[in-house]
C-alpha positions as CSV (number, residue, x, y, z in Angstrom):
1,X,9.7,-26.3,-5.2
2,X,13.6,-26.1,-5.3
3,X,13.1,-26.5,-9.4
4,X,10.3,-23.4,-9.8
5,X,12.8,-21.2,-7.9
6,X,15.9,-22.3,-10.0
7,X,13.9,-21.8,-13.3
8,X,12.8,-18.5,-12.2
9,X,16.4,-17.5,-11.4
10,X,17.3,-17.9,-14.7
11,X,14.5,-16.3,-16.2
12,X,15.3,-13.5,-14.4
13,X,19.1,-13.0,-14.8
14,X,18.9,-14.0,-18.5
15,X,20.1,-10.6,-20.5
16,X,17.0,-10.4,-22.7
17,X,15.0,-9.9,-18.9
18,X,17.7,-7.9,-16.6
19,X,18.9,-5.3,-19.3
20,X,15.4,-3.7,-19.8
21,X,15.0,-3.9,-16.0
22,X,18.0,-2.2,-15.0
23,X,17.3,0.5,-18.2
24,X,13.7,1.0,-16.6
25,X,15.4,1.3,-13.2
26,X,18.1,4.2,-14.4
27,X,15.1,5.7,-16.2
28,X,13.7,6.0,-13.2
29,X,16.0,7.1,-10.6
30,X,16.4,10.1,-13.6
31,X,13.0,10.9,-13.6
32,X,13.0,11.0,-9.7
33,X,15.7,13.1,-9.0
34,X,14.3,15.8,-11.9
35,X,11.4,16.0,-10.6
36,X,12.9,16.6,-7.2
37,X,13.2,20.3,-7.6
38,X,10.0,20.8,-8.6
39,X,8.2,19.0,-5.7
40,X,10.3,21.4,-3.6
41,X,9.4,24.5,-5.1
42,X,5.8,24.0,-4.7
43,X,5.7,22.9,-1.3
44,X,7.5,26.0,-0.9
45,X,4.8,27.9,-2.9
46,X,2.4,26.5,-1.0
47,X,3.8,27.3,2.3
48,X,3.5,30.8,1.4
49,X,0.4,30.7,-0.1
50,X,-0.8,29.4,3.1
51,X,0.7,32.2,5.6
C-alpha cells in the first residue's frame, strides 16, 4: 500500500503532470472571475424582470 501511494506521488509532482495542472487551474480561476460580472448582471436583470 505504502509503495502505490509513493509511486503515485511521483506521478503526480513530476513536471510533465503538475505544469499542465496548474496552467488548467490559472485558466480557470480566469475564466471564473470573467464570467463573474456577467452572472451578476443577469441576476440583476432578472430581479427586475420579476418586480
Amino acid at each position: 500500500m505504502k509503495n502505490y501511494f509513493f509511486q503515485a506521488a511521483k506521478i503526480f509532482f513530476n513536471p510533465e503532470t503538475l505544469v499542465p495542472f496548474i496552467i488548467g487551474t490559472i485558466f480557470l480561476s480566469v475564466l471564473g472571475n470573467a464570467l463573474n460580472p456577467i452572472e451578476i448582471t443577469l441576476k440583476e436583470q432578472f430581479r427586475r424582470g420579476k418586480n
